[in-house]
Backbone as numpy.savetxt, mean C-alpha at the origin, in Angstrom:
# Nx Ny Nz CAx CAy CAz Cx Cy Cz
-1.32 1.85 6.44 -1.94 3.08 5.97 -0.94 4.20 6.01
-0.85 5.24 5.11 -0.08 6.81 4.97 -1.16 7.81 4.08
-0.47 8.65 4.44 -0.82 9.70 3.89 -0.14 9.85 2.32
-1.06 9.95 1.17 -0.88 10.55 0.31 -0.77 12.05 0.04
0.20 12.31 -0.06 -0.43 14.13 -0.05 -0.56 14.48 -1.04
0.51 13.71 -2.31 0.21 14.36 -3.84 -1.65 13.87 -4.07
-1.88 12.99 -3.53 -3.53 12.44 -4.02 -4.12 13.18 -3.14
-3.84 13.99 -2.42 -5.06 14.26 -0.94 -5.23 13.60 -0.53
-5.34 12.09 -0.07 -6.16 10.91 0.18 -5.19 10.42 1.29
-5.76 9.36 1.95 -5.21 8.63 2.63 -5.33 6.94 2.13
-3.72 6.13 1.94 -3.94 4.78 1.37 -3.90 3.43 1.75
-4.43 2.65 1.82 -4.44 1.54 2.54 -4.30 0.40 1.46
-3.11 -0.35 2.12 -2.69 -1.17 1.25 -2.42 -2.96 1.65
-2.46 -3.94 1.51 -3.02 -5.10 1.58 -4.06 -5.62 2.83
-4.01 -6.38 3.46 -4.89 -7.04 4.37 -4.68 -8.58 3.94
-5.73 -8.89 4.85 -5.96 -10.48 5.04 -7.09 -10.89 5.07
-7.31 -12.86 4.39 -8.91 -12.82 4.46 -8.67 -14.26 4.04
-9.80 -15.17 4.78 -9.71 -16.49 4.44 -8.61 -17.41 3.57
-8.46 -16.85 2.02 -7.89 -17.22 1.44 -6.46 -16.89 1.40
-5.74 -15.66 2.39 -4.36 -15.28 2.37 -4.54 -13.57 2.29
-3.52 -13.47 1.66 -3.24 -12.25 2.03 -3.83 -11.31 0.96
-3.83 -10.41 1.23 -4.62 -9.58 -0.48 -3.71 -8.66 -0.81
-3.75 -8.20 -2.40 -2.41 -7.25 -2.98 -3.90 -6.04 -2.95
-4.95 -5.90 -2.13 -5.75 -4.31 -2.20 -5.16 -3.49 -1.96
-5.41 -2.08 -2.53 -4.94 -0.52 -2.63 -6.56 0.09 -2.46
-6.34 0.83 -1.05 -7.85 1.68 -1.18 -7.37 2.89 -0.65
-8.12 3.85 -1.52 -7.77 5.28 -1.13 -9.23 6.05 -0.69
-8.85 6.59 0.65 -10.00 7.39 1.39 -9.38 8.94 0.86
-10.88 9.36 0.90 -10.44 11.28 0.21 -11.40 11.91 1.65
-11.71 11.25 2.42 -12.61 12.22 3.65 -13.66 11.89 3.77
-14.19 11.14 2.31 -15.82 11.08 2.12 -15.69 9.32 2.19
-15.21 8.72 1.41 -15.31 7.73 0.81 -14.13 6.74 0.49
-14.25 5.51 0.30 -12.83 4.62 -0.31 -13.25 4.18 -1.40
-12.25 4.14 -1.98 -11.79 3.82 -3.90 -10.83 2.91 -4.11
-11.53 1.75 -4.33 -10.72 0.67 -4.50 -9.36 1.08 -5.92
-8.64 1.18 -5.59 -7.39 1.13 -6.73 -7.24 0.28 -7.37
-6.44 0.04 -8.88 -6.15 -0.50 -9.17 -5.04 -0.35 -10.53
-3.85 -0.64 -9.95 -2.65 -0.04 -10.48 -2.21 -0.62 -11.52
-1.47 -0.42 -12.33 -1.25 -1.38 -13.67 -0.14 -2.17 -13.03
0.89 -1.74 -11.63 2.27 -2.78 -11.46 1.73 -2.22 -9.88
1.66 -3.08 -8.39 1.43 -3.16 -7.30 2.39 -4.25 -6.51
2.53 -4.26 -5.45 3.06 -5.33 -4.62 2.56 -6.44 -4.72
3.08 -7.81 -4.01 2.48 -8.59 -3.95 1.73 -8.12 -2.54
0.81 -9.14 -2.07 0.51 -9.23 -0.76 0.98 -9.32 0.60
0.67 -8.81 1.73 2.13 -8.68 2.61 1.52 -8.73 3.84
2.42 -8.76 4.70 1.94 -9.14 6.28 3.14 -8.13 7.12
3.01 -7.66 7.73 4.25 -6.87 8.62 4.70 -5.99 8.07
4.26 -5.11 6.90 5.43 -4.23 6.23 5.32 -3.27 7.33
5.63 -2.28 6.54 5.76 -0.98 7.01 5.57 0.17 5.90
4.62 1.27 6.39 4.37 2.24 5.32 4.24 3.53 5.98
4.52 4.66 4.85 4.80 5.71 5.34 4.51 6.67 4.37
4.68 7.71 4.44 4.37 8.95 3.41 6.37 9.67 3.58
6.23 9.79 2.11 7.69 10.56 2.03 7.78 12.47 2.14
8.12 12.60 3.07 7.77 14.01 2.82 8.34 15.21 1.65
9.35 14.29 1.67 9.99 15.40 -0.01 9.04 15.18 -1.19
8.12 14.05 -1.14 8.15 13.53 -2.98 6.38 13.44 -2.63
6.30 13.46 -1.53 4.65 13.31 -1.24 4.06 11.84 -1.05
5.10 11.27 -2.02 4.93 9.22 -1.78 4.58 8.82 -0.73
3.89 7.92 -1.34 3.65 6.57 0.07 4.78 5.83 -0.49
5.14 4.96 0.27 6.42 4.14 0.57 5.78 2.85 1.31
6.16 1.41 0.74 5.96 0.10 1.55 7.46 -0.49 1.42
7.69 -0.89 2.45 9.16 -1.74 2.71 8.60 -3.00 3.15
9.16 -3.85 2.75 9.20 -5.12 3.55 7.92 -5.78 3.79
8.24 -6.63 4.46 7.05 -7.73 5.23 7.02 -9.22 4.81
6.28 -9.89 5.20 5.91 -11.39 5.09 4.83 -11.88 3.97
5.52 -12.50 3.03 4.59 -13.06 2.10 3.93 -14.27 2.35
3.03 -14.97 2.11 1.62 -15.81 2.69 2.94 -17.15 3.17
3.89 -17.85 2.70 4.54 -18.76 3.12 5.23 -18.02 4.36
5.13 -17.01 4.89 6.20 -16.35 5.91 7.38 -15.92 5.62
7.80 -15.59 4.29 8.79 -15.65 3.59 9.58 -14.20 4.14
10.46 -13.46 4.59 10.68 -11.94 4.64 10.75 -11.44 3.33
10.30 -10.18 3.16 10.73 -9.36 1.73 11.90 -8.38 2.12
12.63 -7.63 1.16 13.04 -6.79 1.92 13.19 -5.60 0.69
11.65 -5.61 -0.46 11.80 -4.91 -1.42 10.85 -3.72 -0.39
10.95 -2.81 -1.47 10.27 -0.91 -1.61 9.73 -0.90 -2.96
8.54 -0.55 -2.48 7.36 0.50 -3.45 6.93 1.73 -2.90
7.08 2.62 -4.31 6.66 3.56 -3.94 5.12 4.00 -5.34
4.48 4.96 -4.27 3.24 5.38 -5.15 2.93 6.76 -5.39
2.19 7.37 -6.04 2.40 9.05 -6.48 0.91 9.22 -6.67
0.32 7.84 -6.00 -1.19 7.60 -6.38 -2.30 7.75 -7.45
-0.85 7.77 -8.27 -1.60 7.24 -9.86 -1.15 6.01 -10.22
0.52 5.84 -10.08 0.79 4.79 -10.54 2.21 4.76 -9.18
């Protein structure tokens, strides 16, 4: 989870669930969550790490474990539109 600041929102991005890992994007505004859904997203991930950029307002995901345990060692970033 980070802070969006260009969205107001706060974003939460994959999880886990019976079948593996999930590529979900949900954004809380205070009231409520809004499932996202981006035209280009990560895959699914285990261990990343996320953050809010403070110059650009971005959320930021680095890294983590894909469902084989695989390491990543890509970056996404979001502006919480796209």
């Amino acid at each position: 989870m980070a802070t969006a600041a260009t969205a107001g929102s706060v974003v939460l991005f994959s999880g886990y669930y019976n079948t593996g890992y999930l590529a979900d994007t949900w954004m809380w505004n205070g009231t409520v969550w809004t499932q996202q859904v981006p035209a280009t997203a990560p895959p699914g991930r285990n261990y990343s790490a996320m953050a809010s950029d403070g110059t650009t307002g971005d959320v930021v995901v680095f890294g983590g474990t894909n469902s084989s345990l695989l390491q990543s060692g890509d970056t996404w970033t979001s502006n919480g539109v796209t």
